[in-house]
C-alpha positions, 0 to 999 in steps of 0.5 A, a space after each residue: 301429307 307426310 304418309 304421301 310423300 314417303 309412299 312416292 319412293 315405294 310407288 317409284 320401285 315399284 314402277 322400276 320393277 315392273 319396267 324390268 321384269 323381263 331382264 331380272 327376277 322379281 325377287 332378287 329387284 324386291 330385295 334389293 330396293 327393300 320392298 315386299 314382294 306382296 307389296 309389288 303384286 298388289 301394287 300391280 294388282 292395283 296401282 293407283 289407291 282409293 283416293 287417287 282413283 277417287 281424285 281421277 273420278 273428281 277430275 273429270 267433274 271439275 274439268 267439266 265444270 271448268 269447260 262450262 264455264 268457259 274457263 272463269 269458275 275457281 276452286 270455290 265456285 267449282 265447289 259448289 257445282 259439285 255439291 249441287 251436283 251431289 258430291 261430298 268433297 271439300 273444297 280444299 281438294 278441288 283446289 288442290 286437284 286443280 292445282 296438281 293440273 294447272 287449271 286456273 280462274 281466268 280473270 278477263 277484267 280487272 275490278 273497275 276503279 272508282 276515281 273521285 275527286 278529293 272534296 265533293 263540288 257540292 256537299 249535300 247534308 247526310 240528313 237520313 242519318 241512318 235511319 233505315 226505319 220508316 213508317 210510311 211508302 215513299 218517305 225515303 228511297 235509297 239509291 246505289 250502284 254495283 257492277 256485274 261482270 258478263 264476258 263481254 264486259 262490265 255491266 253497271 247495275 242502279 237500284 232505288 229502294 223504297 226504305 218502307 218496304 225494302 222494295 226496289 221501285 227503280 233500276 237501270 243496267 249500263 255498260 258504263 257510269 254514265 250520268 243517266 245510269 243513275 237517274 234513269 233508275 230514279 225516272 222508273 221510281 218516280 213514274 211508278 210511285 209519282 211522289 209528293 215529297 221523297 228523301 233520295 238519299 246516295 253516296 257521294 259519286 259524280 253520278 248524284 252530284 251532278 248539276 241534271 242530279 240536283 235539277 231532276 229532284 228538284 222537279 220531282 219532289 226529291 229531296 237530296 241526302 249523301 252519304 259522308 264520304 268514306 262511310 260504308 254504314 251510311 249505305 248498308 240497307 243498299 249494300 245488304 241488297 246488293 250482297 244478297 242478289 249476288 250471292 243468290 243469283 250473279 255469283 252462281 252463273 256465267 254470263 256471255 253478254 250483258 244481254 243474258 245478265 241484264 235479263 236475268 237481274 230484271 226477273 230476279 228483281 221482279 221475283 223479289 217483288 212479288 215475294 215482299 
């Protein structure tokens, strides 16, 4: 950096030669701004260095890449289009080209904030109690929600997974936290696995706490299991899921509409299905 920024005084004299040529001799400006004759002619020769050329070069990718995405991808994401694409650059010098041309994330939503009361209206026991190992399919499912962000707006994903397996038996994608985002995840579960006796462990959301929550496992065999309030660990089998599929699949591409994500996550899903 420091090499940089003494070089910028030269490149301006040279500049400033070169606009006055025509008025004075190139010897006697060299001269007189303490810069090299030789120095000026390659500079004339070649203005820009190999890594300004290379930088010019790397911007017209990342401008693309920014189009594409219709103004939503950052320097990380931008990144690693390029190394797909196979380049070799860092990504501090994406975000530092981007920043030299002012090309910024778009942020078109805020992340959605959960609101929970300050104690639950029912407590229901944590009776899974981490134990992620079973030794039998439908002896204990977990259910969890996230979110996706497509560019109409915020798309609500619920899954149940079979902890034996590690499969997911139901999911459900919601434009909102509806109640039945939740429970239409578990009618999929338990349409497919029709279960004699499942623990149905959850976090403590409005969602699995409602009166049709408790109403729907009892009438299915369900047995409910929360998680204790403010405990990440108790959900990490859900969380790792979620995290993987993100990282595998939602964070490389830009949705338009919930449509195009919901889509995509349904085949993701299915692929998983047929790998385990």
């Amino acid at each position: 950096m420091g090499n940089q920024r003494r070089s910028q005084p030269v490149r301006l004299k040279y500049t400033f030669i070169k606009a006055h040529r025509q008025e004075f001799e190139t010897a006697v400006m060299c001269h007189l701004l303490d810069v090299s004759r030789s120095g000026f002619y390659a500079w004339v020769r070649k203005p820009l260095s190999d890594r300004a050329v290379e930088d010019q070069r790397l911007l017209g990718l990342i401008r693309a890449a920014y189009a594409a995405s219709h103004g939503v991808y950052g320097a990380p994401r931008i990144f690693l289009d390029l190394r797909e694409a196979g380049e070799t650059c860092s990504t501090h010098r994406v975000a530092r080209i981007m920043r030299a041309n002012n090309l910024k994330a778009l942020h078109g939503y805020r992340a959605p904030r959960y609101v929970r009361g300050h104690t639950p209206s029912l407590l229901t026991p944590n009776t899974l109690q981490r134990r992620f190992t079973v030794q039998r399919p439908n002896t204990a499912w977990v259910t969890d929600i996230t979110y996706v962000r497509p560019w109409e707006g915020w798309l609500y994903l619920a899954v149940v997974m079979d902890l034996y397996s590690r499969r997911i038996v139901g999911w459900s994608t919601k434009p909102t936290l509806a109640q039945n985002l939740v429970l239409d995840a578990l009618l999929m579960a338990v349409r497919r696995r029709t279960p004699k006796h499942v623990l149905i462990h959850s976090d403590q959301g409005s969602q699995c706490g409602s009166d049709a929550w408790r109403r729907f496992c009892r009438a299915h065999h369900l047995e409910p299991s929360m998680s204790r309030r403010g405990n990440c660990w108790d959900h990490a089998v859900a969380e790792s899921f979620f995290s993987s599929v993100k990282k595998e699949r939602i964070k490389k591409r830009i949705y338009t509409t919930r449509a195009m994500a919901t889509a995509e996550i349904d085949e993701d899903i299915q692929r998983r299905q047929s790998r385990a």
